[in-house]
DOTOR-975536 format. One record per residue (C-alpha): x, y, z; residue in one letter. Coordinates in pm, 1 decimal, padded with zeros to 6 digits, m for minus. Each point is the difference from the previous one (the first is absolute). Example, Ala and Ser with C-alpha at 12.3 -4.5 7.8 and 13.67 -1.06 7.14 Angstrom:
2
<site><east>01230.0</east><north>m00450.0</north><up>00780.0</up><r>A</r></site>
<site><east>00137.0</east><north>00344.0</north><up>m00066.0</up><r>S</r></site>
***
This chain:
284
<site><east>m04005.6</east><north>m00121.1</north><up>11269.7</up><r>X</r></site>
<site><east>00098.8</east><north>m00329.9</north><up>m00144.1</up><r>X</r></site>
<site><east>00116.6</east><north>m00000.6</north><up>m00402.8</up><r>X</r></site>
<site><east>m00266.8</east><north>m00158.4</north><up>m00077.1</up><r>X</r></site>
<site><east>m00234.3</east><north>00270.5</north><up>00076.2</up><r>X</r></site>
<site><east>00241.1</east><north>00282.1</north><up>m00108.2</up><r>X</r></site>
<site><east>00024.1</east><north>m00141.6</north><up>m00384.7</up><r>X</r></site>
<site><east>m00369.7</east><north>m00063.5</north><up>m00014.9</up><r>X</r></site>
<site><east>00050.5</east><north>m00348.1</north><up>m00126.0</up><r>X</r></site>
<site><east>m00194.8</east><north>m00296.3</north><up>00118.1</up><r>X</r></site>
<site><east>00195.8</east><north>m00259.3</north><up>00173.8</up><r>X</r></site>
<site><east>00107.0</east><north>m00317.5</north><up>m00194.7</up><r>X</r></site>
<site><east>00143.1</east><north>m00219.6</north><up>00323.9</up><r>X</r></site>
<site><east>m00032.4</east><north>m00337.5</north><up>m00003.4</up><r>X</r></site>
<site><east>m00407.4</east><north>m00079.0</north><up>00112.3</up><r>X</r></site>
<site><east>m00115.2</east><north>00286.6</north><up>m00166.4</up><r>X</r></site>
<site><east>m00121.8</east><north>m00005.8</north><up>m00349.9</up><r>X</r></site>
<site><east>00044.0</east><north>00272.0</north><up>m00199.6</up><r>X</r></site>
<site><east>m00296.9</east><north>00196.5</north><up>m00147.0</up><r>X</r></site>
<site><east>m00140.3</east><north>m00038.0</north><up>m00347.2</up><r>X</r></site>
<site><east>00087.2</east><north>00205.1</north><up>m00313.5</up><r>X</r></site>
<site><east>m00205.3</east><north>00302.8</north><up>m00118.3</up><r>X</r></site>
<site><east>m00298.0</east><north>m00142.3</north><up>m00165.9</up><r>X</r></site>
<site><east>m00031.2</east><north>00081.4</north><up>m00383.7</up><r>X</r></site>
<site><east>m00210.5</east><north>00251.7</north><up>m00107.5</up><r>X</r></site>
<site><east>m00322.3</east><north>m00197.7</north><up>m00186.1</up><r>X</r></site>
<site><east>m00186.1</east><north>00205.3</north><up>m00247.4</up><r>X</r></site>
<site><east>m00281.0</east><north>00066.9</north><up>00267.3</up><r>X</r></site>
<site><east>00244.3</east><north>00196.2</north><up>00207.0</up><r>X</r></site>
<site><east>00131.2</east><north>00169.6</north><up>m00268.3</up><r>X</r></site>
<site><east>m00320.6</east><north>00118.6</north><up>m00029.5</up><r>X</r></site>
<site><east>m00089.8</east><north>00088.2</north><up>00326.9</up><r>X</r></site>
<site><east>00310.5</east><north>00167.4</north><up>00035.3</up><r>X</r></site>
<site><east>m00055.1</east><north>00213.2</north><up>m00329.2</up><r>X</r></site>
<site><east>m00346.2</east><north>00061.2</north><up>m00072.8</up><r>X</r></site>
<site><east>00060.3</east><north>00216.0</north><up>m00316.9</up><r>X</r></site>
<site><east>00165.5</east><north>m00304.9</north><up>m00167.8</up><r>X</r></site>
<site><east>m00278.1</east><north>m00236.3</north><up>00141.9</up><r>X</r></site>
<site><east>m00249.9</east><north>00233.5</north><up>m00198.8</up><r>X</r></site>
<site><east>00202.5</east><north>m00041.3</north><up>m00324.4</up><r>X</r></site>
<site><east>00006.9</east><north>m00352.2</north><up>m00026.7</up><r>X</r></site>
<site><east>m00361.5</east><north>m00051.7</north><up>00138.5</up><r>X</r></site>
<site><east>m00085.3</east><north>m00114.9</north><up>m00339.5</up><r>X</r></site>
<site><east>00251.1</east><north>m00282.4</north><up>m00004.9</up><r>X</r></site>
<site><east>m00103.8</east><north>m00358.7</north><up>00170.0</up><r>X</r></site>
<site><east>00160.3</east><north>m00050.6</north><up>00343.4</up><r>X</r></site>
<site><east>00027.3</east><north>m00391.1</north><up>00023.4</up><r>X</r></site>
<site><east>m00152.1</east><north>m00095.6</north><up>00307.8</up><r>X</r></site>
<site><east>m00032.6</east><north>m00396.8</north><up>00017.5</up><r>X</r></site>
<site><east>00154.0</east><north>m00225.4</north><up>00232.3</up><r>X</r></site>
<site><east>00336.4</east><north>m00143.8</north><up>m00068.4</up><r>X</r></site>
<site><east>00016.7</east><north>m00307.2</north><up>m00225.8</up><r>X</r></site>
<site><east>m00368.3</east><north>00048.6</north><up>m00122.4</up><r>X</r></site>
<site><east>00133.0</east><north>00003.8</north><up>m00392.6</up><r>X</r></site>
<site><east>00086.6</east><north>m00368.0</north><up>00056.4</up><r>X</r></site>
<site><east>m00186.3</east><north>m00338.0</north><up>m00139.0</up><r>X</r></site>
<site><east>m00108.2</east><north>m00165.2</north><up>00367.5</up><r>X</r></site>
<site><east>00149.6</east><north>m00380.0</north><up>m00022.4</up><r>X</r></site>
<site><east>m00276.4</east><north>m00109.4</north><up>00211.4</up><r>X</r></site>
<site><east>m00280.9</east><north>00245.5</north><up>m00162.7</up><r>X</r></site>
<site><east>m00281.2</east><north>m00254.8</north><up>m00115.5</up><r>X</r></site>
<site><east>m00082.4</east><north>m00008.6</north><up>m00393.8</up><r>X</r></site>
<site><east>m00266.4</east><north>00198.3</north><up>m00142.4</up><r>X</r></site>
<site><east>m00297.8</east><north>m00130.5</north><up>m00108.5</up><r>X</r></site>
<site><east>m00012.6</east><north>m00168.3</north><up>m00348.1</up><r>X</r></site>
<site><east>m00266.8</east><north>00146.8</north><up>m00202.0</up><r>X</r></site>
<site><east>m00181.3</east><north>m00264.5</north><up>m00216.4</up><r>X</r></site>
<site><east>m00165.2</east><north>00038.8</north><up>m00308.0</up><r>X</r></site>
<site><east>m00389.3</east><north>m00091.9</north><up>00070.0</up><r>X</r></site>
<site><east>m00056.7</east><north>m00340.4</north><up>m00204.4</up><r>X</r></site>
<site><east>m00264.4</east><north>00063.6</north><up>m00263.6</up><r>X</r></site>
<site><east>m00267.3</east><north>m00273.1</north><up>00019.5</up><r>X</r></site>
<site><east>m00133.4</east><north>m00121.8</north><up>m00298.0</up><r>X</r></site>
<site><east>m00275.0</east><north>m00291.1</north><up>m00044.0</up><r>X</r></site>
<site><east>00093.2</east><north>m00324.3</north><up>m00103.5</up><r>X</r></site>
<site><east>00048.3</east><north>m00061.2</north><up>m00371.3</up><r>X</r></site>
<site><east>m00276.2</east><north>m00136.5</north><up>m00208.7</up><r>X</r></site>
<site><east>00030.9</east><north>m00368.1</north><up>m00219.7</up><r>X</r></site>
<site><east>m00204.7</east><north>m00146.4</north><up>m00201.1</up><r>X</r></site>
<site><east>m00169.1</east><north>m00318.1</north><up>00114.2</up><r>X</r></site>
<site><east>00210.0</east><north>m00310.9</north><up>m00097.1</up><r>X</r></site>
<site><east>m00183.2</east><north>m00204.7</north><up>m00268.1</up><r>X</r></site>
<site><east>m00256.9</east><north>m00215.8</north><up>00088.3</up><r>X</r></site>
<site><east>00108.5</east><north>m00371.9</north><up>m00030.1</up><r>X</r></site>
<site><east>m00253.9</east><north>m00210.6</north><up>m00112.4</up><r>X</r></site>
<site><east>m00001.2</east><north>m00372.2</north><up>00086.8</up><r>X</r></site>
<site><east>m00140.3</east><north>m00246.8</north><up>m00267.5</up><r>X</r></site>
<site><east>m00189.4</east><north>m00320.8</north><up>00201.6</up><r>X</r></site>
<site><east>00172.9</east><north>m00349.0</north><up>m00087.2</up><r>X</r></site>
<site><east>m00084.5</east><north>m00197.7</north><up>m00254.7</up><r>X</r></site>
<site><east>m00063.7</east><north>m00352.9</north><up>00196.9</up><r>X</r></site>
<site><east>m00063.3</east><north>m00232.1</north><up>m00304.2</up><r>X</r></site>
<site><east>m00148.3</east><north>00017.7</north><up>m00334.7</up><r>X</r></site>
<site><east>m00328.6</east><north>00070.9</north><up>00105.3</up><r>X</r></site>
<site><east>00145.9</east><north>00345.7</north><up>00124.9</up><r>X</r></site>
<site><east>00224.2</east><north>00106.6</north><up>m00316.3</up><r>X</r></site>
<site><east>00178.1</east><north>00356.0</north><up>00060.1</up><r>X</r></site>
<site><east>00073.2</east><north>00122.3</north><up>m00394.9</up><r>X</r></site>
<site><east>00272.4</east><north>00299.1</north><up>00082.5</up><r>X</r></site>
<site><east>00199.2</east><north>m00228.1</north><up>00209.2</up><r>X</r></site>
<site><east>00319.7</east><north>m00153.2</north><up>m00090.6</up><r>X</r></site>
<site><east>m00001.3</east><north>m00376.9</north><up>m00141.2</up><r>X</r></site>
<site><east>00314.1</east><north>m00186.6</north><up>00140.9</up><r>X</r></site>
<site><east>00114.6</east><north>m00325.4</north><up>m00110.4</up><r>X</r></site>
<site><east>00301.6</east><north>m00186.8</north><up>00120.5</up><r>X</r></site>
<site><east>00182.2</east><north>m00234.5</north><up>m00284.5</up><r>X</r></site>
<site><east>00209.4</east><north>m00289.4</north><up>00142.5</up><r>X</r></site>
<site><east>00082.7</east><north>m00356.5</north><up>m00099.2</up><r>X</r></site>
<site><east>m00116.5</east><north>m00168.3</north><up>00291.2</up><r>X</r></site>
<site><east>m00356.7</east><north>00105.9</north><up>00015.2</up><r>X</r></site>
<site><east>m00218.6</east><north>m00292.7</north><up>00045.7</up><r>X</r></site>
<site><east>00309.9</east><north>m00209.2</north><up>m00001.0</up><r>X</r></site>
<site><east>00221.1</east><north>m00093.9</north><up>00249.8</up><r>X</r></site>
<site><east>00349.9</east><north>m00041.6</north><up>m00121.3</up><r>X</r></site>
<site><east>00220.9</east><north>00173.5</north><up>00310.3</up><r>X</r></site>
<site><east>00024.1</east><north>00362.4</north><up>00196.8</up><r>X</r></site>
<site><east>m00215.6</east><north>00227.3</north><up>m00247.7</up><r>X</r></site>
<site><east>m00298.8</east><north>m00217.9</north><up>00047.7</up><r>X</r></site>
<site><east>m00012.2</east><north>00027.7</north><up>00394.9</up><r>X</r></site>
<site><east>00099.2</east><north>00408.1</north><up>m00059.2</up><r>X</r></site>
<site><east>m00336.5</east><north>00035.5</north><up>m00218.7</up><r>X</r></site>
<site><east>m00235.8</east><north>m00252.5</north><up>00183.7</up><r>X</r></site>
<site><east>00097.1</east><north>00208.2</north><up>00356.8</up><r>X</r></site>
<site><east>m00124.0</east><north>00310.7</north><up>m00120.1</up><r>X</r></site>
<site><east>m00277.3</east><north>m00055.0</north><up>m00205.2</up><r>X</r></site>
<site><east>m00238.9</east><north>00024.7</north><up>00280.1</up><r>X</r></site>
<site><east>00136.7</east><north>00323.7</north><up>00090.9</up><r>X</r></site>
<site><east>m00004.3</east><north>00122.7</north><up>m00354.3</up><r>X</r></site>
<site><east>m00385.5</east><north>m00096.3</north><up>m00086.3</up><r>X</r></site>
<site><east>m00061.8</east><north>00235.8</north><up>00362.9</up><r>X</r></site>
<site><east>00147.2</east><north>00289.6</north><up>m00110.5</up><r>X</r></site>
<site><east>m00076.2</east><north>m00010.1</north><up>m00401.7</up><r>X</r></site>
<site><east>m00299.6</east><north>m00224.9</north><up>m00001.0</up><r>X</r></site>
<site><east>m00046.0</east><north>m00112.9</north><up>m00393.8</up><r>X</r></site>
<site><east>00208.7</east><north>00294.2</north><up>m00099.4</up><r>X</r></site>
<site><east>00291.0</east><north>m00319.6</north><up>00080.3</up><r>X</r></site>
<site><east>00083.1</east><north>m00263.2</north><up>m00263.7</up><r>X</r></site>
<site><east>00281.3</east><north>m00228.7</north><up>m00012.5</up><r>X</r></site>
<site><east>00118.6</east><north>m00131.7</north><up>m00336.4</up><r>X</r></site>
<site><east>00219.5</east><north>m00276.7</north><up>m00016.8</up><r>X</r></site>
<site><east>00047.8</east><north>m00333.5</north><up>m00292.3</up><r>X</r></site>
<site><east>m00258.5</east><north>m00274.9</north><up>m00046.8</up><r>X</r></site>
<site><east>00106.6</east><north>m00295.4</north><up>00113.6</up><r>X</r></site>
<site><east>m00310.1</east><north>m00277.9</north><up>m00055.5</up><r>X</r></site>
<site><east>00104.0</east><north>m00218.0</north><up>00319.9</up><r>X</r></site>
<site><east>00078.6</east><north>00254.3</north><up>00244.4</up><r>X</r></site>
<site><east>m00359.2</east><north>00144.3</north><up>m00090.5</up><r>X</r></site>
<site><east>m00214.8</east><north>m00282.9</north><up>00087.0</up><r>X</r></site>
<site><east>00038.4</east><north>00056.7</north><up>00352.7</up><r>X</r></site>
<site><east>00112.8</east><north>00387.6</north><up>00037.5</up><r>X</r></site>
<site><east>m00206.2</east><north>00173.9</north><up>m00239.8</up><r>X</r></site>
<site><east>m00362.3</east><north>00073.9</north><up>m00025.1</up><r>X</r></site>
<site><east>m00155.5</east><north>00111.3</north><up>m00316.7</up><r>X</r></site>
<site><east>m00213.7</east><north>00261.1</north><up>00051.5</up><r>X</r></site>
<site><east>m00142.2</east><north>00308.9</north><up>m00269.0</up><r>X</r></site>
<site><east>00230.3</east><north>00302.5</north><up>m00078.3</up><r>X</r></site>
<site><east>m00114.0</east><north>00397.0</north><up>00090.9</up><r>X</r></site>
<site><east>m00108.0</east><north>00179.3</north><up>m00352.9</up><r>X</r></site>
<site><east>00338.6</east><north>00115.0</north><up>m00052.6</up><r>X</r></site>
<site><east>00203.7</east><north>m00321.8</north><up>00072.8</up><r>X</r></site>
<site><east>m00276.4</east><north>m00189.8</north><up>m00223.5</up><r>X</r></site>
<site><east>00093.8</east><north>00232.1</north><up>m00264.9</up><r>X</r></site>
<site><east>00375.1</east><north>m00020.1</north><up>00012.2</up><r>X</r></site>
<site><east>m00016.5</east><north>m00357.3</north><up>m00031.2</up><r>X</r></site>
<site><east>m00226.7</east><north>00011.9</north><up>m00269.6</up><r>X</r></site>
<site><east>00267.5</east><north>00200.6</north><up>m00178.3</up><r>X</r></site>
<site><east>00246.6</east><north>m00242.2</north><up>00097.4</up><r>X</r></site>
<site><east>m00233.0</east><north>m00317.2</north><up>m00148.8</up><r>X</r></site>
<site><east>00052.7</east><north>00220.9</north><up>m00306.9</up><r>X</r></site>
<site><east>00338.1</east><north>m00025.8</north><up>m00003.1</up><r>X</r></site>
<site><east>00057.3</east><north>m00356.2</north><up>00062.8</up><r>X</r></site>
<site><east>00059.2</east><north>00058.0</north><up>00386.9</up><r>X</r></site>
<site><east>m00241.6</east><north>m00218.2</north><up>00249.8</up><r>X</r></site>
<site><east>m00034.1</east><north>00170.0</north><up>00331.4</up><r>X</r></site>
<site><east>m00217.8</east><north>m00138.1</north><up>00286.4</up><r>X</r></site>
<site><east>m00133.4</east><north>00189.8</north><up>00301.0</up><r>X</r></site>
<site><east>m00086.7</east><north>m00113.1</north><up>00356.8</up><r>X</r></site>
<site><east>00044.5</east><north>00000.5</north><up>00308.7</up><r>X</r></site>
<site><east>00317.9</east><north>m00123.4</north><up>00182.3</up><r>X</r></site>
<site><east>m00105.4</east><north>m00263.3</north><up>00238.4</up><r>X</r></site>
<site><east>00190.0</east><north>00148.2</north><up>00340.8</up><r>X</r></site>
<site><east>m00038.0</east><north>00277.0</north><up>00257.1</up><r>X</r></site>
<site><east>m00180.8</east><north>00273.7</north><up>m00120.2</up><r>X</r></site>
<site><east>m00102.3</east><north>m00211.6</north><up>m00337.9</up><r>X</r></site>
<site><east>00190.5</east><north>00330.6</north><up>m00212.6</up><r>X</r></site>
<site><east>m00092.5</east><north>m00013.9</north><up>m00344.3</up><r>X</r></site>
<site><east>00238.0</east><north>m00185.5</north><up>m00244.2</up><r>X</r></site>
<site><east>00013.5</east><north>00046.6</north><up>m00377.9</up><r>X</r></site>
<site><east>00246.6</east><north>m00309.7</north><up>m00121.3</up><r>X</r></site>
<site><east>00142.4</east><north>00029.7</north><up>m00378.9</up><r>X</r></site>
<site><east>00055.8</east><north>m00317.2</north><up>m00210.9</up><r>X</r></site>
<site><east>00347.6</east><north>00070.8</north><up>m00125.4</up><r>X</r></site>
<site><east>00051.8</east><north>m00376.8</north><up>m00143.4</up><r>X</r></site>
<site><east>m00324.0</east><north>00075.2</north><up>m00249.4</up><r>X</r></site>
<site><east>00252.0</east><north>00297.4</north><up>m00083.9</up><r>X</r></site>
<site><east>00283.9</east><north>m00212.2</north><up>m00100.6</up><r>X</r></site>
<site><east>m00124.8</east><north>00028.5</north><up>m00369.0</up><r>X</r></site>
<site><east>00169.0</east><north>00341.3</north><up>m00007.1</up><r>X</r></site>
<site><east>00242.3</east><north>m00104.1</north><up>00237.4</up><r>X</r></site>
<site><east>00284.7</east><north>00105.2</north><up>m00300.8</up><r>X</r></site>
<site><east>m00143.1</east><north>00359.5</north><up>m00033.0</up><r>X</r></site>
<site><east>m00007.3</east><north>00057.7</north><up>00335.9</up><r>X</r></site>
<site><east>00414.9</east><north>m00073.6</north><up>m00024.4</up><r>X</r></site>
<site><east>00050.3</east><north>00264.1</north><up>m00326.5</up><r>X</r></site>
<site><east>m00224.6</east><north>00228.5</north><up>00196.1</up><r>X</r></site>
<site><east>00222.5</east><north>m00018.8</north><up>00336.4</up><r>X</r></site>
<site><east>00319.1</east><north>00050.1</north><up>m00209.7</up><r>X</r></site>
<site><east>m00122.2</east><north>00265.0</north><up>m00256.7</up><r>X</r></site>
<site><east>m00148.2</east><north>00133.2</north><up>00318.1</up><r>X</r></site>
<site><east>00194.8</east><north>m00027.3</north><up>00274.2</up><r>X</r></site>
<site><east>00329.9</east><north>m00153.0</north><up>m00101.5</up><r>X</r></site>
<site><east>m00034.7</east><north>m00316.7</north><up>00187.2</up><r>X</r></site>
<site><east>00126.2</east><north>m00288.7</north><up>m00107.3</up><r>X</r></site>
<site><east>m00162.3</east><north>m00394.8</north><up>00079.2</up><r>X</r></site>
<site><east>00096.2</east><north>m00303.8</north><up>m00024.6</up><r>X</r></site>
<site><east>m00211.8</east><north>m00214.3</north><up>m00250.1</up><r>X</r></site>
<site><east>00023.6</east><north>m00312.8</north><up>00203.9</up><r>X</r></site>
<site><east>m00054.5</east><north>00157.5</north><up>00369.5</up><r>X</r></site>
<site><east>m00362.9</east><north>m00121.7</north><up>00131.8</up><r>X</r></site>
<site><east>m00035.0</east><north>00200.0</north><up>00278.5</up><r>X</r></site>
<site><east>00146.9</east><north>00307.7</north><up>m00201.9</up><r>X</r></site>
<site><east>m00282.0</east><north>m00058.7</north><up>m00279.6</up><r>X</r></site>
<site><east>m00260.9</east><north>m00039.3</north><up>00332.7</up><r>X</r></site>
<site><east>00100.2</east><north>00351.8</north><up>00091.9</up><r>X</r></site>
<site><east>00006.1</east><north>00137.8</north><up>m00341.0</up><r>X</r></site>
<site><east>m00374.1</east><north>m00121.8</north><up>m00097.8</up><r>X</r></site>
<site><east>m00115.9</east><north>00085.6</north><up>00357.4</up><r>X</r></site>
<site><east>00159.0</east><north>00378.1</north><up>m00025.4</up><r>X</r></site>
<site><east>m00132.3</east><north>00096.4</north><up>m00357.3</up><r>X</r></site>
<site><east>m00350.3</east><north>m00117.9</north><up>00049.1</up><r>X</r></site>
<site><east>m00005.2</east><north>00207.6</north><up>00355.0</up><r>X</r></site>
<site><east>00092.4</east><north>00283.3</north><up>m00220.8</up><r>X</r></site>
<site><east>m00248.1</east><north>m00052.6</north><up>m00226.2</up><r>X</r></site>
<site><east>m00283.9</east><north>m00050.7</north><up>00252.8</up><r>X</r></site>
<site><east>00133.8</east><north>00334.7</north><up>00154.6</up><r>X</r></site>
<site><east>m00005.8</east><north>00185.6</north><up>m00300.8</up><r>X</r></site>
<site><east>m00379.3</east><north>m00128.1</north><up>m00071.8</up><r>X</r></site>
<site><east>m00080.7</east><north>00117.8</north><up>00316.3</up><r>X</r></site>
<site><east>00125.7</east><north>00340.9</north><up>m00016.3</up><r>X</r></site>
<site><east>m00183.0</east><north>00009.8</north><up>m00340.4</up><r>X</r></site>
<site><east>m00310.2</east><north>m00078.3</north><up>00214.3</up><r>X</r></site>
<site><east>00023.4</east><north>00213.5</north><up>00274.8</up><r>X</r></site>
<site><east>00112.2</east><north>00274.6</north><up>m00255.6</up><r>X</r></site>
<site><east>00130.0</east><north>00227.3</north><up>00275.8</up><r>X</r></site>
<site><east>m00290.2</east><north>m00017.6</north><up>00230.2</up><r>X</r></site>
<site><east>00157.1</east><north>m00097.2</north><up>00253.0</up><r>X</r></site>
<site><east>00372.6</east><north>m00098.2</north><up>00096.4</up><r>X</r></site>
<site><east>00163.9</east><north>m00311.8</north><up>m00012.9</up><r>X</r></site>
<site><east>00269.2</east><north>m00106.8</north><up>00197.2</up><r>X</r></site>
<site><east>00203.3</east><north>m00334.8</north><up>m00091.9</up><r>X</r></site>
<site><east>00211.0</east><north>m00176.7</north><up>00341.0</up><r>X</r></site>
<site><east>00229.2</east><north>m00217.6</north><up>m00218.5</up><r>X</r></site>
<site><east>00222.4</east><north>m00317.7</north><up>00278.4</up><r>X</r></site>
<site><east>00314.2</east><north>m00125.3</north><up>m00114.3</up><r>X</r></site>
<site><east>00198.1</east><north>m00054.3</north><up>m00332.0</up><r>X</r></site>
<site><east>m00293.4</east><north>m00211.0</north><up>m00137.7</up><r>X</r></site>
<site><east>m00245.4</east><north>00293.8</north><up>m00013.7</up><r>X</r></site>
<site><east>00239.3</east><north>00287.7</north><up>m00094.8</up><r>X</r></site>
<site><east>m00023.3</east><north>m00077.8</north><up>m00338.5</up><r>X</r></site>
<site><east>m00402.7</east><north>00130.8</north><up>m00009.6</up><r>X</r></site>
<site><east>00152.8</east><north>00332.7</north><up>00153.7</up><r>X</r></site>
<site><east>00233.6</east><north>00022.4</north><up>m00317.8</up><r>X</r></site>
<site><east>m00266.1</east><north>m00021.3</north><up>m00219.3</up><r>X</r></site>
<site><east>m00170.2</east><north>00287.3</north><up>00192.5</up><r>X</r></site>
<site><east>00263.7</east><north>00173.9</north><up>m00024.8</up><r>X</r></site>
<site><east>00079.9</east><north>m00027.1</north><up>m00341.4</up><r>X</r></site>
<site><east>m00352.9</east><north>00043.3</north><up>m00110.7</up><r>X</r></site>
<site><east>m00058.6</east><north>00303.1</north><up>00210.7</up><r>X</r></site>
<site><east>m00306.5</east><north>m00137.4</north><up>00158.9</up><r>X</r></site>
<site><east>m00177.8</east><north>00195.5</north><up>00296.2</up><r>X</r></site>
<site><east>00093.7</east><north>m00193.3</north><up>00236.3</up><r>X</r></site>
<site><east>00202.7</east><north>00080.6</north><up>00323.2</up><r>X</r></site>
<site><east>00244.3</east><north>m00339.6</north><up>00100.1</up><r>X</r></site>
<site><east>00141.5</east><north>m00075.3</north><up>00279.9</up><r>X</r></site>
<site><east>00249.9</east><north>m00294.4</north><up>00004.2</up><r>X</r></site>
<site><east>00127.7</east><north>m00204.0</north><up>00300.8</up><r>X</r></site>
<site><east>00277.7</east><north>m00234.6</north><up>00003.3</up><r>X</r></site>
<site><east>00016.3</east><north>m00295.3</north><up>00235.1</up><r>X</r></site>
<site><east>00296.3</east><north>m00169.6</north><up>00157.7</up><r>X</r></site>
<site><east>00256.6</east><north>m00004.5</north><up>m00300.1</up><r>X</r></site>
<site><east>00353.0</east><north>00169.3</north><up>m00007.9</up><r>X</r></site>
<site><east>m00170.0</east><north>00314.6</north><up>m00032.9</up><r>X</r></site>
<site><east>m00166.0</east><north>m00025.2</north><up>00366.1</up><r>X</r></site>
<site><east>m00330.2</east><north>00016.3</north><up>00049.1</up><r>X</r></site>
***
């Protein structure tokens, strides 16, 4: 009988592997081997899951997000916007509107052509009368030559007639017509050489005033002077007239107009102005 088989040992020569190690006892044998101690700890939790099942899965899909149901509520409730109401056009005198605005534009050159202003206010007029029909009057300065051949005399509206009645009161002649280009926009031209008479108070009034100082010899400075007070004065008649029944807006062109804007100004009429300056330093 070999060694081997005498020692009861299990060969280890090359070719031969040698046989595993005594499994360890798992808590199932244990039990199977020793029943009494099985029954003792039959109240305690044998753990019978699968190896590596107390692990997050890398490549376990997401659960489900669960959404809040979106509560659907009816539209919100405004109040109808106000209803616009849209006045018809006055087209000429013989259609007067009496709530609309009156505009008049004040420049030197109306009804007389002298250089740039003239061509500015002759190239809109047409457009003007469409869109204000005789709510639109130019004023500008009498000048007796120029008239003859672009000015047609015509009768005033009640509350132009009235103004210049005011103004024949005063001392101040103002004539009303009809400017004799596109659109034929009404014209109301003041006589500011009949106002040379109180050509000196106009002067204390524009330095007590204003704080202007002019030149007693300067022709064209006097022009201006006479031409700007009695523009005041016809818009202060005016506003006297109207007496807030409607409003008044005042377009005053140029340096040679802007004195008739002071005196609204400093006389606190109701009248809106607008002023435009054309080609000086200033731009325009």
């Amino acid at each position: 009988m070999s060694q081997s088989k005498r020692t009861g040992r299990k060969s280890t020569q090359r070719g031969l592997h040698p046989s595993p190690p005594p499994r360890a006892l798992t808590e199932i044998d244990h039990a199977n081997q020793h029943p009494s101690s099985a029954g003792a700890s039959a109240g305690a939790a044998v753990n019978t899951s699968p190896p590596g099942a107390g692990k997050a899965d890398p490549f376990a899909l997401p659960a489900p997000r669960t959404t809040t149901p979106v509560e659907h509520r009816s539209p919100a409730t405004y109040p109808p916007p106000p209803k616009i109401v849209i006045r018809p056009r006055a087209t000429r005198i013989d259609q007067p509107d009496e709530s609309q605005p009156l505009l008049f534009e004040v420049a030197w050159e109306v009804c007389w052509q002298l250089g740039g202003i003239y061509t500015v206010m002759r190239s809109k007029a047409a457009n003007m009368v469409s869109a204000w029909g005789d709510r639109y009057c130019l004023v500008g300065p009498y000048n007796a030559d120029t008239s003859a051949v672009e000015f047609e005399a015509a009768a005033p509206p009640p509350h132009l007639a009235e103004t210049m009645r005011r103004l024949a009161e005063l001392n101040v002649r103002a004539h009303f017509g009809h400017w004799l280009i596109a659109g034929r926009p009404q014209v109301i031209l003041l006589d500011y050489q009949a106002a040379f008479a109180r050509l000196g108070e106009f002067k204390y009034m524009l330095w007590t005033d204003h704080h202007i100082q002019s030149p007693d010899q300067d022709g064209d400075m006097n022009n201006v002077i006479a031409f700007g007070f009695v523009t005041g004065m016809f818009l202060q008649e005016l506003a006297a007239v109207i007496a807030g029944t409607r409003p008044i807006i005042a377009h005053f062109h140029e340096w040679m107009a802007g004195l008739g804007l002071m005196r609204v100004r400093f006389l606190k009429l109701p009248v809106a102005t607008v002023f435009t300056t054309h080609a000086t330093l200033l731009g325009g």
